[in-house]
Structures are given as structure tokens and as C-alpha cells.
C-alpha positions in Angstrom: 78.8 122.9 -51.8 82.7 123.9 -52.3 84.8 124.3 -55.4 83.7 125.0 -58.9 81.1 122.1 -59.5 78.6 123.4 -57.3 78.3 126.2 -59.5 75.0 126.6 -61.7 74.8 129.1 -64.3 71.7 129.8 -66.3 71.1 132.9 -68.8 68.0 133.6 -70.0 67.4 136.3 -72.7 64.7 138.2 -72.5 61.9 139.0 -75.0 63.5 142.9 -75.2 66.8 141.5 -75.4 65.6 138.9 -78.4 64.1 142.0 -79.9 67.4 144.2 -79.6 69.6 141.3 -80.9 67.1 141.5 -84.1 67.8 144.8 -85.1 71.1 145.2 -83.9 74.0 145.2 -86.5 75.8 142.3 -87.3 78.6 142.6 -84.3 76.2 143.4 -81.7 73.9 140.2 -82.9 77.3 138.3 -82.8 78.0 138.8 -79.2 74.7 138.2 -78.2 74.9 134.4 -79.8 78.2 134.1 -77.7 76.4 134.9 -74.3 73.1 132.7 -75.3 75.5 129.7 -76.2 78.2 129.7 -73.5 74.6 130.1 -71.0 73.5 127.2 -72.4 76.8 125.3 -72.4 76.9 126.2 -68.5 73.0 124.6 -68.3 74.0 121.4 -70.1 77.6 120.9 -68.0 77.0 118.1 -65.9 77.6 118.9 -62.2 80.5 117.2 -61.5 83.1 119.0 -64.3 86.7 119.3 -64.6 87.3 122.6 -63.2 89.7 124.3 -65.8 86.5 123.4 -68.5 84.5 125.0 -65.9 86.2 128.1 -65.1 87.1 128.4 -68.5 83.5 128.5 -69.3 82.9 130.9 -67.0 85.8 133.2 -68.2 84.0 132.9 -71.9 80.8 134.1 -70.4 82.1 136.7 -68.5 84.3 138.1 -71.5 80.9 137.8 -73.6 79.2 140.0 -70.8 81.7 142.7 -70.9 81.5 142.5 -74.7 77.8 142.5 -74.5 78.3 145.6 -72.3 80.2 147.4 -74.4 78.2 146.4 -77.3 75.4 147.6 -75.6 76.4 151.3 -74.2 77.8 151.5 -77.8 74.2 151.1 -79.6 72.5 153.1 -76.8 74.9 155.7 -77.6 74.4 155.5 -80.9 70.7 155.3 -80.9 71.1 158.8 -79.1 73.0 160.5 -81.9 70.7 159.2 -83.9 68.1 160.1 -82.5 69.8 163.7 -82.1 70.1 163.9 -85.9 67.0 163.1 -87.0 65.5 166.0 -84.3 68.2 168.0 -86.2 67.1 166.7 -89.7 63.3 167.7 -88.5 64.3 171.3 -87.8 66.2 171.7 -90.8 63.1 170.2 -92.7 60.8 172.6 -91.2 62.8 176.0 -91.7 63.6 174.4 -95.7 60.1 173.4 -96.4 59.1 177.5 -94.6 61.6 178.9 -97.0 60.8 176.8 -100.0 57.0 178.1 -99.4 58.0 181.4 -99.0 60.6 181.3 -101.6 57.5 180.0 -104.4 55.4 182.4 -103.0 57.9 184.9 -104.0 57.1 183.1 -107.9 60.7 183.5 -108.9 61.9 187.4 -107.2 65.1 186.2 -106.4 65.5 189.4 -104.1 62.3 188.0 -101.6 63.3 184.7 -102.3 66.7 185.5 -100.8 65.6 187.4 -97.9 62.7 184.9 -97.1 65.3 182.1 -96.9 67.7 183.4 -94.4 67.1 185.6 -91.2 69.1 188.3 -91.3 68.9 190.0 -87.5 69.8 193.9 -87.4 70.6 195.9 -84.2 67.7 197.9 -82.8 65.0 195.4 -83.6 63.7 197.3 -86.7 59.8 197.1 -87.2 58.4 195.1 -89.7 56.2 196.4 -91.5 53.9 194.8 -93.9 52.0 196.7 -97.4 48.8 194.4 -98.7 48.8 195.6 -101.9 45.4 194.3 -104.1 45.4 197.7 -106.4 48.7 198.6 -107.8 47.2 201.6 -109.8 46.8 203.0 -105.9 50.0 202.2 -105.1 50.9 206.1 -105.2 49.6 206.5 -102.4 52.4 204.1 -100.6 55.3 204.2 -102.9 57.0 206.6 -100.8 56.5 205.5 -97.2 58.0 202.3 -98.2 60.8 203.8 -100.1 61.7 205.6 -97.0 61.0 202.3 -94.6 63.4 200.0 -97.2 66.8 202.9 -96.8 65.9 203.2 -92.6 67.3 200.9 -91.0 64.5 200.9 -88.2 61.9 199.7 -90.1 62.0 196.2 -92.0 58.8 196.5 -95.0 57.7 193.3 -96.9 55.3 194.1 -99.4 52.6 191.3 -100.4 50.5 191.2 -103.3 47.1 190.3 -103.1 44.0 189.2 -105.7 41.1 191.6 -105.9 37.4 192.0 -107.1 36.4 195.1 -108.4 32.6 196.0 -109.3 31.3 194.1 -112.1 34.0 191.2 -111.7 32.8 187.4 -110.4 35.7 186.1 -108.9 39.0 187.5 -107.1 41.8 188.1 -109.9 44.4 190.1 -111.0 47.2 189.6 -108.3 49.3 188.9 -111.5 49.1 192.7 -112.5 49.5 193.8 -109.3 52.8 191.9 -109.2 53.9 192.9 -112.5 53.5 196.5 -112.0 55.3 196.5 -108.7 58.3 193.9 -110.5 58.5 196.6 -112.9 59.3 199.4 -110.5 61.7 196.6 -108.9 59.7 196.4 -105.6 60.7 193.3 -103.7 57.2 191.5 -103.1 55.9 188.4 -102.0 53.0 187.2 -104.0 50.0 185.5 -102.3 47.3 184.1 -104.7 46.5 181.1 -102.7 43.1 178.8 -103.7 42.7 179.0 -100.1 43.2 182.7 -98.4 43.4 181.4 -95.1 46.9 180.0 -96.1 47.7 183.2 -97.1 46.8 184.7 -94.4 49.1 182.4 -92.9 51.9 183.3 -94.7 51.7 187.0 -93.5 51.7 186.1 -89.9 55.0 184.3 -90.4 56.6 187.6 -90.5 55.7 188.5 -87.2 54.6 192.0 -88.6 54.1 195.1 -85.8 52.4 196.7 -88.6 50.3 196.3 -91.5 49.0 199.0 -94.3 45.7 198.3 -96.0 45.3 200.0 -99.7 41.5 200.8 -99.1 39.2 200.8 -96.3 36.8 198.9 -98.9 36.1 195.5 -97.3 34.4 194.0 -100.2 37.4 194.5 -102.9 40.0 192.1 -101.3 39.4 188.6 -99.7 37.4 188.1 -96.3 40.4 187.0 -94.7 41.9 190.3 -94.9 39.1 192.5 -93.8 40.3 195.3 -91.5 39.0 193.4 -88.2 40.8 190.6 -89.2 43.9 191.7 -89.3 44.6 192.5 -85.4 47.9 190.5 -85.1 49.7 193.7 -86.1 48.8 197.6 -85.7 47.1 198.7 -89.0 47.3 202.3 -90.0 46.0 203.7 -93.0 46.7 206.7 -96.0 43.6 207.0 -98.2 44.4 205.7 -101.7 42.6 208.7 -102.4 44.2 212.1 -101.6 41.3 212.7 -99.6 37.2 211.9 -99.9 35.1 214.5 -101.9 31.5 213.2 -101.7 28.9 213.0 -98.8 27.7 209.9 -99.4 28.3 206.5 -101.9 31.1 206.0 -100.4 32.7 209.1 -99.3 32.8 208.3 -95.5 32.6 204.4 -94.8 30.9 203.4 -91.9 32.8 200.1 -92.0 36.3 201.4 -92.0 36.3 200.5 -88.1 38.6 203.6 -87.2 38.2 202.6 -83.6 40.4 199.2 -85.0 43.3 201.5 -86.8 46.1 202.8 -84.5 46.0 205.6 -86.7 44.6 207.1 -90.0 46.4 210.1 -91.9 44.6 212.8 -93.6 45.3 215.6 -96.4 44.4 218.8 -94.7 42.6 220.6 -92.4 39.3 220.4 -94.0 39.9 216.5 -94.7 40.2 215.9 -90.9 37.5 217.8 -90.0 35.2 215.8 -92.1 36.9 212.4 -91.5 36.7 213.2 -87.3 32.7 214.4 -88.1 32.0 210.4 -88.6 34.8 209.3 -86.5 33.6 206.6 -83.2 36.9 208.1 -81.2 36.2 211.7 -82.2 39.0 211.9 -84.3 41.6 211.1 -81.5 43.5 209.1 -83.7 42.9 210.9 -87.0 46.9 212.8 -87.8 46.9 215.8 -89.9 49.9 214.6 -92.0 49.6 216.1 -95.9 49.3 213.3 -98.5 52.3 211.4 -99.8 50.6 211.5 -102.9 50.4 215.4 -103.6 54.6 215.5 -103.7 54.9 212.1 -106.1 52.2 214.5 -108.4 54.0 218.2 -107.9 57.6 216.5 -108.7 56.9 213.7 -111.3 58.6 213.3 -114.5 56.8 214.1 -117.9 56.5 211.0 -119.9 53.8 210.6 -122.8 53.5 207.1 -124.3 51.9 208.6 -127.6 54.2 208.4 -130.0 52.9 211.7 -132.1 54.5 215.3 -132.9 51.3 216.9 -131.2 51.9 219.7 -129.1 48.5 219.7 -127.2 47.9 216.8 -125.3 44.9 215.4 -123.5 44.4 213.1 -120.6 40.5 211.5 -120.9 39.5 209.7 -117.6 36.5 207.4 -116.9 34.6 206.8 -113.5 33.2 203.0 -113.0 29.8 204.3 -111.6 28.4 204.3 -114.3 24.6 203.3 -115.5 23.7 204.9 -112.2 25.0 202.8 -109.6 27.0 203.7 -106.6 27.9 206.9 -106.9 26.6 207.5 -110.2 29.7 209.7 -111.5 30.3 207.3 -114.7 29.5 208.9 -117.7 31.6 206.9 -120.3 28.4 205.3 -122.1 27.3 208.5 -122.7 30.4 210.4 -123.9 32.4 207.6 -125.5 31.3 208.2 -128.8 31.6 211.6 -128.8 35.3 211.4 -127.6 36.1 209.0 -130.5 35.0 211.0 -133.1 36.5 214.0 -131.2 40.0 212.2 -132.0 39.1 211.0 -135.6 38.2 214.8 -136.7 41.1 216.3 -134.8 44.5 214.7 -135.5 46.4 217.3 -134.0 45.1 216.4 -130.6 46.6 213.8 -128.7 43.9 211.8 -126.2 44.8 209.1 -123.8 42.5 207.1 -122.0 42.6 206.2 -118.8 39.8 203.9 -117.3 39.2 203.1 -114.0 40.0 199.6 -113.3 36.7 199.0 -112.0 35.6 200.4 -115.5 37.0 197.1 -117.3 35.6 194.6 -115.2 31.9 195.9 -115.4 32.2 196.4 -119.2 33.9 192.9 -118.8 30.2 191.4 -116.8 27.9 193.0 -119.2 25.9 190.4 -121.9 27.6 190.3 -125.1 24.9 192.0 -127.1 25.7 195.5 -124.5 29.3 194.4 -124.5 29.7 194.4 -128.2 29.2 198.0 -128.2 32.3 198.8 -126.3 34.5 196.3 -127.9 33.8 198.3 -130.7 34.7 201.3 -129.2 38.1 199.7 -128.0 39.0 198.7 -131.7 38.2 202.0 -132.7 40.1 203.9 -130.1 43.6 201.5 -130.5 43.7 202.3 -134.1 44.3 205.8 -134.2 47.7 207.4 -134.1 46.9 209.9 -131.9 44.9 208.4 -128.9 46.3 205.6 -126.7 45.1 203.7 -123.4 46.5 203.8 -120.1 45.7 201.0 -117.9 49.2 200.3 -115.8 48.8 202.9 -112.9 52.0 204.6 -113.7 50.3 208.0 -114.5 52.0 210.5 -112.8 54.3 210.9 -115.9 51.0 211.3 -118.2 50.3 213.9 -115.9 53.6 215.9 -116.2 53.5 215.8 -119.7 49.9 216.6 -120.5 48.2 219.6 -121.0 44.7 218.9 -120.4 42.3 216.7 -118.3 38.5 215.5 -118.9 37.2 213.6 -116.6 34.1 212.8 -114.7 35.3 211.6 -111.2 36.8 211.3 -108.6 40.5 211.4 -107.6 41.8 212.4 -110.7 38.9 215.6 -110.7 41.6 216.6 -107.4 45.0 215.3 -108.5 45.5 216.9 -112.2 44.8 220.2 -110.3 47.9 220.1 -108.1 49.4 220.9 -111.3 47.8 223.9 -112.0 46.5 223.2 -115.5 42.9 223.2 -116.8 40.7 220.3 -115.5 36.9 219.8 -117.7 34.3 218.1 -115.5 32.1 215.9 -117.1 29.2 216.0 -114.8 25.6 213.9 -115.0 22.4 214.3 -112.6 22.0 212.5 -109.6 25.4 212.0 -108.6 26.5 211.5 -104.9 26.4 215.3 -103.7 30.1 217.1 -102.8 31.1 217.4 -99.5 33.2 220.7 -98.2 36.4 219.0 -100.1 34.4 218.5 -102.9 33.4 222.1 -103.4 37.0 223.0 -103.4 38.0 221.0 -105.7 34.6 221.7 -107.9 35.1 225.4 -108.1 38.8 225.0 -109.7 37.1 222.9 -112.8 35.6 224.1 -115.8 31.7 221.8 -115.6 30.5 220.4 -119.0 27.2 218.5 -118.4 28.0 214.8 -119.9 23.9 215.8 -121.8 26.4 218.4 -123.5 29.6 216.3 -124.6 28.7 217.9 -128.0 30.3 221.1 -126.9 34.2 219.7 -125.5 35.9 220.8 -128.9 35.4 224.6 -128.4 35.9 224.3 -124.6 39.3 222.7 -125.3 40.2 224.9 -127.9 39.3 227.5 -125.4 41.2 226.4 -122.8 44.3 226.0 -125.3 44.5 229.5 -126.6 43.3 231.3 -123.7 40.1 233.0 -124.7 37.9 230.5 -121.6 39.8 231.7 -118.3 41.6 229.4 -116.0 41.0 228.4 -112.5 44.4 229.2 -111.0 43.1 231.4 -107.8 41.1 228.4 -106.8 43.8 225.7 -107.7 45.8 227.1 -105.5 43.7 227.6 -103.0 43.8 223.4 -103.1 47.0 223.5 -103.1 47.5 225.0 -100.2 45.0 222.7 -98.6 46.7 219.6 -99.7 50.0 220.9 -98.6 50.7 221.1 -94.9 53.6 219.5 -94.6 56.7 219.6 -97.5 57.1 215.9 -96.7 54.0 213.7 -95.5 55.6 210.6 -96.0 58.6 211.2 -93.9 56.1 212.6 -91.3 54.4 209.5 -92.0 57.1 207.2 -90.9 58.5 208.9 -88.1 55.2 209.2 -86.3 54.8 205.3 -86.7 58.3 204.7 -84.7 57.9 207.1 -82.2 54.0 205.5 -81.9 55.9 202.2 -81.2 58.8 202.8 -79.5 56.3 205.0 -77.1 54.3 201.9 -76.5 57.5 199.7 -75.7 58.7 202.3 -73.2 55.6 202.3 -71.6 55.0 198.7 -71.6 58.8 198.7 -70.1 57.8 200.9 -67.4 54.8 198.7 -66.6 56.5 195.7 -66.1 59.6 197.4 -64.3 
């Protein structure tokens, strides 16, 4: 065949291609229906055609190829930005729906809320460190390691708050005060109170944290989720919340504290370690003599007394939560409650504050109402004086500056109040958890009034008050020196946890080099 005529032409779209043209925008599905009709207007041509109309037909088709072409590498092209975009879009999504979490979890501290939404990248790769705090009244204990970790600029802290469940309470609860008392100090915090701790637990390992600071080494006070074993993702190391443990059983050395899982846990004194290495699985090899950051917040604390009296002798009255025999069995407050309200109603010129135990509250909260309704009572009572108060927000160090006087029948404060060299009255009860070596120290710089005796605290405070019942100071100090091995602990603290670290990287450097 020669010329033109012999020329057959067909153009078949394809099911794709019908597809394509359906979605495609309105130019693209206009230059399809060019190609599909000038193919079939080269079917139909009869064979023997002029062959201008012929070659004009095939000049039609062959523009709507190149138009088709074009058409096409444009949507391709397109459909890859789009695609682009929307991977973009997802991204975006994910880091604003992290920071939104975050940002809520943060309920409203604009500080965290900031931080949590961008990532702010220092030099030297500073080590975050995370504080799970679940009993602000311990916080103490912390406050200064932090408060050195937020003005280094090798460390990076995020503090988290935490529910709890003290003896006596059903349920996990009061992450709300713990975040209130650290928003009122205006510590940065994120709050985690989710229905479901695993998402919480989540949460923390977004941070990527190197280390991680438990309050307690109780397991049963804080969720499952964050028992010490559980927590591996980061190093954990650990300050007691209390200066140091006292008793030789009860609780005074916990088995489950896992020491073998800490990197390392920071005592008081000499005596403290020796006890603490005595039940120790690694023999105390990672048990640092350090001092307590606690003993310098007491020693240099500012006097503040929320009474609001012209008294000049003041009185701190603090309750143990062992009471009715359990645990440790140091609680005496059913037996000397009355007693110390009518101490207050006869003497106006004495100024009492009260200072439960958290755990205190929530077993007086779990008691029937009939056994309840005493202490309600007693509550009423106690509020409506003008000289005797309540302190329940942990912030007692003030209290402690100002005051002249402690009773009390365990534990911590038995230790603290006597770092500040005043008098110190022991309520004591049978069959309480015996004193370890710690304990006997601290014992023999107290005056002892059997709880059986509460009748007799009047003269023994007026006794303390005008000298005629000596002090204690030779033994005080004795503690104090104990208790005091280092002017700083926490700074000791922190710089033993970077060199810990920054030892590990070099070695793990080496290893790989």
C-alpha cells in the first residue's frame, strides 16, 4: 500500500486510562475526549480519503498526543507534590498532636507547655533527667538537686507528677496536690493522672530520659507501672525521702528496693551506709556516702509561722500514720489527741500546730463513720482555736525555723527538728518496730514521754521552756555531725551523676573505637 490511504489508525483507551480521565481535572479530561474522538474519526474514515482530510486528521491526533503528554507528566507531577504534602501534612500532624498531648498533660503550665512544644537542642547533649514526684510533702528531699540541674546547663530535668495511694486510701489520688504544691513553688511540671498508667508511662519515655529519680523505694504507694524494675529505660538513682532509716524492721530496710536495679543510692552518713550496705545484694558497691540534701534545706530555712497569734512559745505537734498497731506501730494520735486539745484550750499562750502525716488522713479517711466521727470532732475542735493551726502542704521547713518546740511520735521529723538544736519530746507506745544504730542516735537526743503518760506534756514543756528539764545539745550534735559530711550533698549529688555518665560514654567510645 502507498500514500496516505493505506493508513489505519485505531486508539483504544485503556480501563486505567478511562479511570485517570475520571478523576482528572477538567483540562486533562478535555484532552483525553480529543484523542478518543479524533481515534475514532481515523476508525470510521473510509479507506480511500482525500489526503489533506487525512493528514489533517493525523496532525489533530498527534497534537492531542503531545497535549495528552503534557497533560499527563503534568498530573504525575502533581500527584507527586501531592503526595509530598500530605507525608509532610502527616509529620506535622504527628509532632502537633505529641505536643498537644504533652502540652494538656502539662494542664495549663504554660512554662512545660512551651518547652514540650518545641525542641530546643543545647551543645554538649545535656542529660535529661526525669523527678517522678507522687509525695510533694517529700519533695525536700529533691528540691535542691533539681534546682541545681535546671541553672547547669549539662543536665536537662523534667519533673512529672504522679497519683498516689497511701495506707488507708482505696484508690490512687492526689496528683492534684502534688501539682499544686510544686506550681506554688513555680516548678515547671508535667502532670500525669491518666485512667490508664501505661499511657503515662508512655508519656515519660517520650523524653528519652538517661535518668530517672524515684521519691520512695515503696512499691505499693505509686502505680504498678512505675515500680522500680519497671523503669529500666533510664538509670534510676535514689535519695531517701527520709534523711536516713531509723528502725530495724517495718520498713526500715526494704527488701524490695532492688538496689542491684539502682545505678546508685546516696546515703546520710557513715553509720547510714554501714546499715544500708549490711542488707545490700552488691555489698554496698553502689551505695555513695554523700550527706543529705535535706539536712542543708533544714539548717538554712527561713522562719515562717502561719499562726497568726502574739505567742512567744511555739509548738510543732506531729502525728505518725502507724497507728492502731499496724506497720510499725509508732502512731499514737488516738491516744494523745485529746489530751493535746485540751492542752491548747487551757493554755492560750501556747501556740500548737499540727502536722499529720499524709498517710494519717487517708486512714482516718477509711475508717466507719461511727470511729470516724470521733476525729471529725477533733478537727472541728482543733480549727477553732486561735492558737493552734494545721499543716498539711509539706512546706514545713519554715514551721521549723520559727518554732520552738517539737512533739512527736515518729519518724523523720523525731531526726529532722534536731538539726536545729532545739528540744524534741518523744511520744513513745510499746511494741513499736525496735531502733536500729541510727535510731539510737537520734533517740538519745529526745526527751521520751510514754504516749500511757500524755497527761504529763504540760510540765515537760514548761520545763523545756524555762530551763529547769536539761537539753540534749551534746547529743544533737553528735547527729549533726553524722548527718553532715559534706557542706553541699546536693551538688555532690549532681556531679557524681555526670561524671557516672559521661564515664560510661567514654568507655562505651573506647569500646567501639
Amino acid at each position: 500500500m502507498t500514500g496516505c490511504g493505506a493508513l489505519r489508525i485505531g486508539f483504544r483507551m485503556t480501563d486505567t486510562q478511562r479511570h485517570q480521565g475520571a478523576r482528572a481535572p477538567g483540562a486533562f479530561r478535555h484532552v483525553l475526549r480529543l484523542v478518543a474522538r479524533a481515534g475514532r474519526g481515523l476508525a470510521r474514515s473510509p479507506r480511500r480519503t482525500h489526503a489533506d482530510d487525512q493528514a489533517r486528521r493525523i496532525d489533530d491526533l498527534t497534537r492531542a498526543t503531545q497535549r495528552l503528554e503534557l497533560a499527563l507528566a503534568e498530573q504525575v507531577e502533581a500527584t507527586r507534590r501531592v503526595a509530598e504534602v500530605a507525608t509532610r501534612l502527616d509529620r506535622v500532624e504527628g509532632l502537633a498532636t505529641d505536643a498537644m498531648e504533652f502540652a494538656q498533660a502539662a494542664a495549663g503550665n504554660s512554662a512545660v507547655a512551651a518547652r514540650l512544644a518545641t525542641t530546643v537542642v543545647r551543645d554538649g547533649q545535656p542529660i535529661r533527667v526525669g523527678f517522678l514526684v507522687h509525695n510533694y510533702e517529700a519533695w525536700g528531699a529533691l528540691r535542691r538537686i533539681h534546682a541545681l540541674m535546671v541553672a547547669d546547663d549539662r543536665f536537662d530535668p523534667v519533673v512529672f507528677t504522679i497519683p498516689r495511694r497511701f495506707p488507708g486510701a482505696d484508690t490512687f489520688r492526689d496528683e492534684d496536690g502534688n501539682s499544686a504544691g510544686l506550681t506554688a513553688e513555680g516548678v515547671a511540671h508535667v502532670r500525669l493522672n491518666d485512667p490508664e498508667p501505661s499511657v503515662d508511662v508512655s508519656r515519660i519515655k517520650s523524653f528519652d530520659l538517661e535518668v530517672i529519680f524515684r521519691q520512695s523505694h515503696w512499691q505499693k504507694d505509686v502505680p504498678g507501672v512505675f515500680r522500680t524494675d519497671l523503669l529500666s529505660f533510664a538509670k534510676q538513682y535514689y535519695v531517701p525521702y527520709a534523711i536516713t532509716s531509723l528502725i530495724t524492721e517495718g520498713g526500715g530496710i526494704v527488701e524490695h528496693t532492688r538496689k542491684d536495679v539502682l545505678a546508685r543510692q546516696f546515703v546520710a552518713g557513715a553509720v547510714a551506709r554501714s546499715i544500708v550496705a549490711s542488707h545490700d545484694r552488691l555489698g554496698g558497691a553502689r551505695i555513695t556516702l554523700s550527706g543529705h540534701p535535706k539536712v542543708r534545706e533544714i539548717r538554712t530555712a527561713e522562719p515562717h509561722w502561719p499562726i497568726a497569734s502574739t505567742n512567744t512559745t511555739r509548738i510543732i505537734w506531729s502525728a505518725h500514720h502507724a497507728i492502731d498497731g499496724r506497720w510499725n506501730g509508732f502512731g499514737t494520735f488516738p491516744e494523745v489527741c485529746d489530751e493535746m486539745l485540751a492542752l491548747a484550750r487551757r493554755r492560750p499562750d501556747l501556740d500548737i500546730l499540727f502536722s499529720p502525716h499524709p498517710a494519717l488522713i487517708t486512714r482516718i479517711d477509711g475508717m466507719t463513720p461511727a470511729r470516724r466521727a470521733r476525729f471529725d470532732a477533733f478537727f472541728r475542735a482543733w480549727d477553732a482555736l486561735p492558737n493552734t493551726g494545721q499543716l498539711r502542704s509539706g512546706q514545713y521547713l519554715g514551721p521549723f525555723a520559727a518554732s520552738d518546740l517539737l512533739v512527736v511520735d515518729g519518724l523523720s521529723f523525731l531526726m529532722e527538728y534536731q538539726l536545729l538544736k532545739k528540744p524534741v519530746i518523744y511520744l513513745s507506745r510499746p511494741g513499736s518496730s525496735p531502733w536500729n544504730a541510727m535510731g539510737e542516735m537520734v533517740v538519745a537526743g529526745t526527751h521520751e514521754l510514754p504516749s500511757a503518760r500524755i497527761s504529763g506534756i504540760e510540765a515537760l514543756i514548761d520545763g523545756l521552756s524555762n530551763g529547769s528539764v536539761p537539753r540534749k545539745d551534746a547529743a544533737q550534735q553528735a547527729l549533726i555531725d553524722e548527718l553532715t559530711p559534706r557542706d553541699d550533698p546536693a551538688r555532690f549529688i549532681v556531679d557524681t551523676i555526670h561524671d557516672d555518665l559521661r564515664a560510661e560514654a567514654r568507655r562505651d567510645e573506647t569500646a567501639a573505637g
